[in-house]
N, C-alpha and C positions, 0 to 999 in steps of 0.2 A: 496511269500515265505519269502522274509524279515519280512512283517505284519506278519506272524506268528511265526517269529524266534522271535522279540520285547516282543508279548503276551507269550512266553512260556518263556523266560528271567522276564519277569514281573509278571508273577506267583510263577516260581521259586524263586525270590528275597522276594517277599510275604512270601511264605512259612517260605521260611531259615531265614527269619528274626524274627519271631515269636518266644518270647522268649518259651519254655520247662516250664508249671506251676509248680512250686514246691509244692512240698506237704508239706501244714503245718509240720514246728516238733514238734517231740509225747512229752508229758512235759513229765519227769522225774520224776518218784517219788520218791521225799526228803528223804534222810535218817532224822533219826530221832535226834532230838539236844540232845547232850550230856555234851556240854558246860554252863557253868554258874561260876555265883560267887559265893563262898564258903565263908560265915559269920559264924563263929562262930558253924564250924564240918555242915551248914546248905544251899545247894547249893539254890543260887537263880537267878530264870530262867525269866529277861526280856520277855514277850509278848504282840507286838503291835497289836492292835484291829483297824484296819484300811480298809480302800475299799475294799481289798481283803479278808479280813477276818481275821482270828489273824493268825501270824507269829510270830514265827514259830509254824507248827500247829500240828507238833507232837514231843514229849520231850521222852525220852527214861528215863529209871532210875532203878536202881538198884532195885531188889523186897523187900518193907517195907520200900525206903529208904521215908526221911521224906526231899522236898523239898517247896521251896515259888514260886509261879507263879506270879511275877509283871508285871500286866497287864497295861498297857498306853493308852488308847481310843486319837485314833488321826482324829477323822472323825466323823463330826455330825450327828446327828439321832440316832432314839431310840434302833435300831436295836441293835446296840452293844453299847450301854450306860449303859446294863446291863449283867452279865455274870451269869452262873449257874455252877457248879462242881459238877458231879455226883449229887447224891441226895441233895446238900446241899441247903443253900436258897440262892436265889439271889443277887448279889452282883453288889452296882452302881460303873459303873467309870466314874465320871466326866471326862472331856475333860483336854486331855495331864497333866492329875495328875498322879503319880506309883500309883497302889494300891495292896498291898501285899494279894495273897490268898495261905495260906498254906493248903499243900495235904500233903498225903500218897502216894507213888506207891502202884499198887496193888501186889500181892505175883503173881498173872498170870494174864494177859490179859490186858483190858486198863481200864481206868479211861477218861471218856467223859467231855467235857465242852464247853458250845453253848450259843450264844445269846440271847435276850430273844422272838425272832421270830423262832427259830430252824434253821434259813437262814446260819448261820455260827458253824464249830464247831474244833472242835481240841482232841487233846488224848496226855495222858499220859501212856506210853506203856511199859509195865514190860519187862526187859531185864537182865538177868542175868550180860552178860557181862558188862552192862551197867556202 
């Protein structure tokens, strides 16, 4: 009787000791950056090109408004050593230099801009309120 009161104390202590797995948490999705520096009536919006991909990867902005995307490559490889905006043509960024790329918001929708693998990418997203 004892032996099995010990085994069933030593089960139960097993059990209850077992931490509860936590479930991953769910990532959040980022509102969209509406912050920047304003030169001359002309907002300009830092983005770092880095492991994870550019940050911040989506920019909201007024429809038509006329912003600068200074991009910063903080991470070697080819992958994001070169950027694209919408149709435009490709643009290098050397490592930890700014490189100024002016856009347009669009009047509706977004405005894309990706790596030159397609691996990474980001948006510029018409917001009225914006």
């Amino acid at each position: 009787m004892t032996r099995a009161l010990v085994v069933l104390l030593l089960l139960v202590g097993t059990f209850a000791c077992k931490k509860k797995e936590a479930e991953p948490p769910k990532p959040k999705e980022a509102a969209p950056v509406t912050a920047g520096v304003v030169a001359d009536g002309v907002r300009k919006i830092p983005v770092e090109a880095s492991k994870e991909g550019y940050q911040p990867d989506k920019i909201a902005g007024k429809p038509g408004e006329k912003i600068v995307l200074v991009f910063k490559r903080t991470i070697e490889g080819d992958c994001l050593a070169t950027v694209k905006v919408a149709d435009g043509a490709p643009v290098e960024l050397p490592m930890n230099t700014p490189v100024e790329v002016p856009v347009t918001v669009p009047q509706s929708g977004e405005l894309t801009f990706v790596c030159s693998m397609g691996m990474f990418k980001g948006t510029v997203v018409a917001d009225p309120k914006g």
